[in-house]
C-alpha positions as CSV (number, residue, x, y, z in Angstrom):
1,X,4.7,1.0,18.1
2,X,4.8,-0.1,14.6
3,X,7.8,0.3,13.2
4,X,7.9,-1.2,9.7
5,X,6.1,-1.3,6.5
6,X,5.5,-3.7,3.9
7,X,5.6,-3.0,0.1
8,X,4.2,-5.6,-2.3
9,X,6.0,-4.4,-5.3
10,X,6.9,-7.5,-7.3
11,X,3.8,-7.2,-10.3
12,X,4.3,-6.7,-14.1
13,X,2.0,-3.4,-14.3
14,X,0.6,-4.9,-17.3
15,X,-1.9,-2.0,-17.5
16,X,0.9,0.5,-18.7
17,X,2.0,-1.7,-21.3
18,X,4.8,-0.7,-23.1
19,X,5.4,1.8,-20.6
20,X,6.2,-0.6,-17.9
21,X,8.2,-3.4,-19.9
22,X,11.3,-2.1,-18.3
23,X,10.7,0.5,-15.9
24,X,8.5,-1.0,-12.7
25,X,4.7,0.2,-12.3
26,X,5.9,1.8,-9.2
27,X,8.2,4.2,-10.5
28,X,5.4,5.7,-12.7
29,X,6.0,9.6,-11.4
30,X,2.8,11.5,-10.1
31,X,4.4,14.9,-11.2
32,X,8.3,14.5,-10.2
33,X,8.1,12.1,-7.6
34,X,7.2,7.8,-8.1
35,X,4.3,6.6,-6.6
36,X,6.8,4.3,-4.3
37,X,8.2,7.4,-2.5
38,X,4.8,9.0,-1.7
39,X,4.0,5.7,-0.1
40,X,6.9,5.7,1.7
41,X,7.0,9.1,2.5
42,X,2.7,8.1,4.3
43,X,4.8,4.9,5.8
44,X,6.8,7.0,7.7
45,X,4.4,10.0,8.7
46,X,2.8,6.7,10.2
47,X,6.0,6.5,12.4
48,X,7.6,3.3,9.9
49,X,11.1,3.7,9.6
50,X,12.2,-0.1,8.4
51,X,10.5,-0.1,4.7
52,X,10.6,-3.9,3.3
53,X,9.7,-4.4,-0.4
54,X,8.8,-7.0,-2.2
55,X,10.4,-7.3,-5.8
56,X,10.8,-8.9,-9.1
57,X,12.8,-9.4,-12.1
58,X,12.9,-5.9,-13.9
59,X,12.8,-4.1,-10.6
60,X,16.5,-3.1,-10.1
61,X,14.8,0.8,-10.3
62,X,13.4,0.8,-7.1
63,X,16.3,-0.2,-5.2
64,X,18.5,2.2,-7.2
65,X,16.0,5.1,-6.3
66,X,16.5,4.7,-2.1
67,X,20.2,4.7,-2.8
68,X,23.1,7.5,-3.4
69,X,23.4,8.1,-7.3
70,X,27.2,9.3,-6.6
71,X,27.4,10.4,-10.5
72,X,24.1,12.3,-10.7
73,X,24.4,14.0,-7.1
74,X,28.2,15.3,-8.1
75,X,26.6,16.8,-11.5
76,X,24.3,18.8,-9.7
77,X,26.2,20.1,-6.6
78,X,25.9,23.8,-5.6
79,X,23.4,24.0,-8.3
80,X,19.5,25.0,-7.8
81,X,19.0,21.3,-9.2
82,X,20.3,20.4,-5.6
83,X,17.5,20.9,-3.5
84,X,15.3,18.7,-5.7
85,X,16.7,15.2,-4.1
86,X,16.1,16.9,-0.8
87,X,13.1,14.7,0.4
88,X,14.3,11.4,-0.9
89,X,17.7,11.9,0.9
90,X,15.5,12.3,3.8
91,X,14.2,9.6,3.6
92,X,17.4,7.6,2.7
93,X,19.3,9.1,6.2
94,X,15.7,8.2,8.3
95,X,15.0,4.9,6.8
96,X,16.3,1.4,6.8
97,X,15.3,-0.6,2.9
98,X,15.4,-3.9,3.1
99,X,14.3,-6.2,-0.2
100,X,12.9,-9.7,-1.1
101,X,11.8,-11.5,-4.5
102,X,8.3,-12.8,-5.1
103,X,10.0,-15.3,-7.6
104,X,6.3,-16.0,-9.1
105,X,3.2,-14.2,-9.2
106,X,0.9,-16.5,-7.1
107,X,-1.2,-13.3,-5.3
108,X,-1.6,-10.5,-2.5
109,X,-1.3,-12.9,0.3
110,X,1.7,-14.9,-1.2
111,X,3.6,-12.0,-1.8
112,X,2.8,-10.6,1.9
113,X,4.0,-14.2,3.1
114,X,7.2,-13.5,1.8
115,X,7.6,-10.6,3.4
116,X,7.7,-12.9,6.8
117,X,11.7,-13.0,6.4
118,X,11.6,-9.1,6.5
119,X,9.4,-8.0,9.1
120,X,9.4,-10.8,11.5
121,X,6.3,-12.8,13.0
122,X,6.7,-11.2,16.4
123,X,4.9,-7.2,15.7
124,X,2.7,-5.9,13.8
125,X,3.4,-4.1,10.7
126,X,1.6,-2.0,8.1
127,X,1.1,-3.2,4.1
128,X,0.9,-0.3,1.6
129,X,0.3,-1.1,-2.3
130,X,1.8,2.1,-3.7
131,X,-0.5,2.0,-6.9
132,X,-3.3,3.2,-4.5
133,X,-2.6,6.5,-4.0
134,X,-3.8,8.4,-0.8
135,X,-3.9,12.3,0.3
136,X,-5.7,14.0,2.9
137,X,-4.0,17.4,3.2
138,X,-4.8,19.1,6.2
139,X,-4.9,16.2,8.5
140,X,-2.8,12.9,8.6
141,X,-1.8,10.3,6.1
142,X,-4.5,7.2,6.1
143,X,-1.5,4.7,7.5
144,X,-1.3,7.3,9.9
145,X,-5.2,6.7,10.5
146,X,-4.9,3.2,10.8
147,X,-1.7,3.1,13.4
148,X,-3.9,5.6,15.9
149,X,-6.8,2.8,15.3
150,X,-4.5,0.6,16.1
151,X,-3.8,1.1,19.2
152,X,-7.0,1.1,20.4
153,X,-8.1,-1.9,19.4
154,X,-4.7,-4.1,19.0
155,X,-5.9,-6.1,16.0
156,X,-5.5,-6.3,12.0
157,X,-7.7,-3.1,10.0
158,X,-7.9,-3.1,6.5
159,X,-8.5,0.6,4.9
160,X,-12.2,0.6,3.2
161,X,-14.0,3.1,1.0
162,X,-17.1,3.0,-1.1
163,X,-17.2,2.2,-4.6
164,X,-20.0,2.1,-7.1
165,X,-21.9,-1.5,-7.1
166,X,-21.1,-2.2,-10.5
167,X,-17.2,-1.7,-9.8
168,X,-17.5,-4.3,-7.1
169,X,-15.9,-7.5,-9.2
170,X,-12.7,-5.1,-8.8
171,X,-11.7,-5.4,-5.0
172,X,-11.8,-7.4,-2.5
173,X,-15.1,-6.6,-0.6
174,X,-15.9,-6.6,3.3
175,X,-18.8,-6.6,5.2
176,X,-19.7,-6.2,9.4
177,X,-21.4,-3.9,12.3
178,X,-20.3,-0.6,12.5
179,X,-19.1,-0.5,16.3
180,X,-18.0,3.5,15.7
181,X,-18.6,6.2,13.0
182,X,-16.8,4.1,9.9
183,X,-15.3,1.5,11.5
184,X,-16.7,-2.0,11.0
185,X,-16.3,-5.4,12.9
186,X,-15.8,-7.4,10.0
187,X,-17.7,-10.7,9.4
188,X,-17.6,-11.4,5.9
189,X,-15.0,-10.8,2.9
190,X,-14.7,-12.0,-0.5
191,X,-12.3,-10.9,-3.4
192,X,-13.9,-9.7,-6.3
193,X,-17.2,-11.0,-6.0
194,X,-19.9,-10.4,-9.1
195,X,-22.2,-7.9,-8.4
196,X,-24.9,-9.9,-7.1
197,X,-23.0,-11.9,-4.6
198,X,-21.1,-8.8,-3.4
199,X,-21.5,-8.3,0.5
200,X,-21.5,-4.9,0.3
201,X,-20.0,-1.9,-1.3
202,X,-17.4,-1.5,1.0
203,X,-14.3,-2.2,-0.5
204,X,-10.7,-2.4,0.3
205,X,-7.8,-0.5,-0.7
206,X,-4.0,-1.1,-0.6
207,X,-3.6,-0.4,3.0
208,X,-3.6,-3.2,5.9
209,X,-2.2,-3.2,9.3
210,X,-1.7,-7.1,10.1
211,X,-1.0,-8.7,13.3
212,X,2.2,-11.3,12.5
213,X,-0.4,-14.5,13.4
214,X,-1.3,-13.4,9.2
215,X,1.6,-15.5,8.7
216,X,0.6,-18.9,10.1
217,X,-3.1,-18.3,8.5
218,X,-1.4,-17.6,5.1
219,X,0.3,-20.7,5.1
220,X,-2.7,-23.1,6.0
221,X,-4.5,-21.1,3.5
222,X,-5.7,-22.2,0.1
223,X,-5.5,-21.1,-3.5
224,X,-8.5,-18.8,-4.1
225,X,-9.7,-16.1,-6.8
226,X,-7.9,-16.8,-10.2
227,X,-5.8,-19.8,-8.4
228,X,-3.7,-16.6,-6.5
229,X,-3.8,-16.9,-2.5
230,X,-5.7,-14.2,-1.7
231,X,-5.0,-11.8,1.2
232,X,-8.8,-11.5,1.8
233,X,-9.5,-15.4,2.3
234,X,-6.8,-15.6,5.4
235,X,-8.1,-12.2,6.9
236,X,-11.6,-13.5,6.7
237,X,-10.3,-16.9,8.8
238,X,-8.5,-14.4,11.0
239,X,-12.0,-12.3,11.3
240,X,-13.6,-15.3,12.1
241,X,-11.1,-16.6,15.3
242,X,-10.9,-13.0,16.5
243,X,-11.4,-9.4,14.8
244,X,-10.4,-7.8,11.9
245,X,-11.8,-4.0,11.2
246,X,-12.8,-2.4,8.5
247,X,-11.9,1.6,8.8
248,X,-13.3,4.1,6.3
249,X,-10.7,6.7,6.2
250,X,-10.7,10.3,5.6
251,X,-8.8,11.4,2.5
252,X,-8.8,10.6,-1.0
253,X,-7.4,7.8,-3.0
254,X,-6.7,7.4,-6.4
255,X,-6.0,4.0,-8.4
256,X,-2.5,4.8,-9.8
257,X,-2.6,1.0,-11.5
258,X,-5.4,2.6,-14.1
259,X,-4.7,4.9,-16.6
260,X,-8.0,7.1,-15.4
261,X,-6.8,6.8,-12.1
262,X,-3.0,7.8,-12.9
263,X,-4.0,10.8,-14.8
264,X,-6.3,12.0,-12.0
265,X,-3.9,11.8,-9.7
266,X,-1.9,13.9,-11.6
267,X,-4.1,16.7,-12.3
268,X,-4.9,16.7,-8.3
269,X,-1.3,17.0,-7.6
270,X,-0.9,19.6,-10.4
271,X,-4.0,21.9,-9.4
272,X,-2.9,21.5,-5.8
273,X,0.6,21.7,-5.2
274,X,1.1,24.4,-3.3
275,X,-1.8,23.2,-0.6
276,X,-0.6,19.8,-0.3
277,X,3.5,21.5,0.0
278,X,2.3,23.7,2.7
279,X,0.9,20.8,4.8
280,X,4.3,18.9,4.6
């Protein structure tokens, strides 16, 4: 039903200073693989076979990675190095890449807006930030989740977990009735709100499934946090002229766009290769 995914990939990873001042933040490798790929690789688990990035100046990488390096792959044919490129040329032959620049950094919901001239405003498609890092081994990917939930109820879901109250200000945060075990009807949302004005502790990670209307909302919507147009303040006017759910997904998620985050992820992939190879 869903058949494309959008990647917001156009930011300056300032947190990895020097590391990202010519290599994009989203070609940081967990182990051998960059975070983009795993993303990818949940995008189409989830059933996503037209992948649409959003890029920037500096990000020539990315595009390079989903495309045949005819130097590198004659240098290692018939060798044991072969059968390393195996899952991205999988995902090259399956999958249709399609880019877009985010010219200026003006936000979440500006650089899902341009995304309009990849996916369309007639379906719905699904948002993954590939800094944010999921795994549930054993069971399927959270996009994969969200799609299921999706076509039950037919509207946008935003992925939520729980996060300490002082690490509120960080996220954008959601609040609402729980209509089933952790999924909420949400009613209120604000982007990294100080702790005392905080809704909740429910916040949202780099996952979205949005109805195409997100566009027209986007458009009509203003400037918020830190003068960027936030993602959060048109879902909350889409909440409020129909539904938007919050759904607490099962898995684990890691924030690849902090160094504490990025180094966890790596021991987790380290300590538990083997479990998480035998699921795939």
């Amino acid at each position: 039903m869903i058949k494309k995914c959008l990647f917001p990939a156009a930011g300056y990873g300032t947190r990895f200073l020097p590391a990202t001042k010519a290599m994009p933040k989203e070609m940081l490798p967990i182990l051998t693989k960059p975070l983009i790929q795993y993303g990818v690789e949940e995008a189409y688990e989830a059933g996503c076979d037209v992948i649409s990035i959003i890029t920037g100046r500096g990000k020539r990488a990315i595009t390079d990675h989903f495309d045949i390096s005819y130097e590198l792959e004659h240098q290692i044919q018939g060798t044991d190095k072969e059968s390393l490129l195996i899952d991205i040329r999988a995902l090259m032959e399956k999958c249709t890449f399609t880019y877009t620049p985010q010219n200026e950094m003006k936000g979440l919901g500006d650089a899902i807006y341009k995304g309009k001239a990849l996916v369309g405003d007639e379906s719905p498609f699904c948002v993954i930030l590939a800094d944010d890092l999921c795994v549930n081994p054993g069971g399927d990917g959270v996009m994969k989740q969200m799609v299921k939930l999706y076509e039950k109820y037919r509207c946008s879901i935003v992925a939520i977990m729980e996060v300490p109250k002082d690490q509120v200000h960080k996220y954008g945060v959601i609040s609402g009735k729980e209509i089933e075990n952790g999924i909420y009807m949400i009613d209120n949302m604000v982007e990294k709100p100080d702790i005392d004005k905080a809704p909740s502790n429910l916040a949202i990670i780099g996952r979205y499934i949005l109805t195409p209307d997100i566009f027209e909302i986007i458009s009509n919507t203003k400037p918020g946090k830190n003068g960027e147009l936030q993602i959060t303040d048109a879902l909350l006017t889409q909440a409020k002229k129909g539904m938007v759910l919050g759904y607490k997904f099962k898995g684990k998620r890691f924030d690849c766009g902090s160094l504490d985050g990025f180094v966890e992820a790596t021991n987790y992939y380290y300590n538990n290769i083997e479990k998480i190879k035998k699921v795939k």
